[in-house]
N, C-alpha and C positions, 0 to 999 in steps of 0.2 A: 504493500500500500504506500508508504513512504517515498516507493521510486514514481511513482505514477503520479505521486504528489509532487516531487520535484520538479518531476518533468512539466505540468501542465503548468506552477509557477515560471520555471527557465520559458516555456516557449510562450507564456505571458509577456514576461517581463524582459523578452526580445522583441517581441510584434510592438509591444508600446516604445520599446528606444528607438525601433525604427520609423514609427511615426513622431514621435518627438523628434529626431536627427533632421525625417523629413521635413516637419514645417518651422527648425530653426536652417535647414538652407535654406528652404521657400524665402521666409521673413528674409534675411540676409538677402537676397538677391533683390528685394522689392525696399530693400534699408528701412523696413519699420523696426522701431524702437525695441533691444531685448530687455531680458532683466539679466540683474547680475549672474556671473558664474556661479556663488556661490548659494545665490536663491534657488537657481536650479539644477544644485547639487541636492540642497535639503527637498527639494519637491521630490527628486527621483529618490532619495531614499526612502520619506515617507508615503509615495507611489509605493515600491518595493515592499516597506515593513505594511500595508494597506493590502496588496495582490497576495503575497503569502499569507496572510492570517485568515481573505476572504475563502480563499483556496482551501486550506484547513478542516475551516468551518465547513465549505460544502463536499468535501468528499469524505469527511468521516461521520460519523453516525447513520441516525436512522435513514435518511435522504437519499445516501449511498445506497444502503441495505435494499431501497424500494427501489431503487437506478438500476441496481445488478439484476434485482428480480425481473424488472421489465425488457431491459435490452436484451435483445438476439446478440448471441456472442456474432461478429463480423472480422474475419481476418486479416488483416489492415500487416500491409509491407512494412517491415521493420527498415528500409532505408526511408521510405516518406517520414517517419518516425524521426531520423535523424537529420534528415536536408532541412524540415521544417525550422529549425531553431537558427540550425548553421544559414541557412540564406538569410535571416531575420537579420542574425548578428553581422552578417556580411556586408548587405546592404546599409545598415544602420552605419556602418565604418565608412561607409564609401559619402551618405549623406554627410557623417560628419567631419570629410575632408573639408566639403565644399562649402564650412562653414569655416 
């Protein structure tokens, strides 16, 4: 349970830097006003400590319990599994050259 935790936090809290990276290129190229570095250090960490805790909460207990009863097991490629995070985190490096 704890890996399936991780993972669904990691490829959260890649798909969100890579839209954060995106609309701090976006802004930068149109020169609208950022906020400081260090404001949007404390965002993404309280983002980060906010995605893992909501995460948590919904896949342990009973929510879970009535998740697994309902879904059809589906056998899903274990490289889609791993490209998903790594393109997330890829892309996000590449938006935030271009800032």
């Amino acid at each position: 349970m704890t890996w399936a935790l991780h993972y669904i936090s990691l490829s959260e809290i890649a798909f969100y830097a890579l839209l954060a990276c995106f609309f701090a290129a976006f802004s930068n190229q149109l020169n609208i006003v950022k906020i400081s570095s260090e404001k949007a250090i404390t965002i993404a960490i309280i983002s980060i400590i906010f995605i893992y805790g909501k995460n948590w909460i919904r896949y342990n207990g009973k929510k879970r319990l009535i998740l697994n009863a309902k879904s059809k097991k589906q056998k899903v490629e274990l490289w889609k599994l791993i490209a998903l995070p790594i393109a997330c985190v890829v892309l996000a490096i590449i938006f935030f050259q271009a800032v």
